[in-house]
N, C-alpha and C positions, 0 to 999 in steps of 0.2 A: 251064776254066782249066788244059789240060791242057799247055799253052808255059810254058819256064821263063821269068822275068821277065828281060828285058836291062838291064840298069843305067844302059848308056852311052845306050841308043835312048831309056830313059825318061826320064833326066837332059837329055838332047840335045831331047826333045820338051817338056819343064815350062819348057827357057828359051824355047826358039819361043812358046809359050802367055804368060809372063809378057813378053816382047817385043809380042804380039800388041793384048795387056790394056795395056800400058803405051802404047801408041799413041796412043791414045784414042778410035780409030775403028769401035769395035763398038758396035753396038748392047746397051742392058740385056740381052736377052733371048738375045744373042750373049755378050756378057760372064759371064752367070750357067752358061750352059753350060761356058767356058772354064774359068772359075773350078772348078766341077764335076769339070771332067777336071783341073785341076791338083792340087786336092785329093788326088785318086785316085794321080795319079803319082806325090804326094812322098810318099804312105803307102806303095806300092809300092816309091820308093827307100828310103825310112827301115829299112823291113823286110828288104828285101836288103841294108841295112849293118849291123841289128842281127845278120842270118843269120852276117853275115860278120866280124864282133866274136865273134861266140861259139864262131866254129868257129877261129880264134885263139886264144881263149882254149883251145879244150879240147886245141888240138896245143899251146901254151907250154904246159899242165898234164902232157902227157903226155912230153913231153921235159922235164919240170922245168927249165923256164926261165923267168924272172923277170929283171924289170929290173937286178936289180942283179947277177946273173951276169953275168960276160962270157964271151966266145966260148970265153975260153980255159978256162975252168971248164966249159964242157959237154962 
């Protein structure tokens, strides 16, 4: 796991897979695979929006900025 995760390629791959699944032309044993790798990608995207929530958070913390500042207060 030494590639960083792409966000848009793994976003862009969970809908193909849920279009796939939604068809209804897989087989159980093809759907349970799909299903498998969807799992995977939306824990991979969830994590790369949590990464990206927090690293938000800590430049708004480090530029003291907060909702109710406005621009002209920083």
């Amino acid at each position: 796991m030494g590639s960083k995760f792409d966000f848009n390629k793994g976003l862009a791959e969970l809908e193909l897979i849920i279009n796939k699944m939604e068809s209804g032309d897989l087989s159980l044993e093809d759907s349970l695979k799909y299903f498998e790798k969807g799992v995977n990608l939306h824990r991979q995207c969830h994590s790369a929006l949590t990464d990206a929530q927090q690293r938000v958070n800590i430049l708004s913390e480090k530029d003291n900025y907060s909702e109710e500042n406005t621009f002209e207060d920083l």
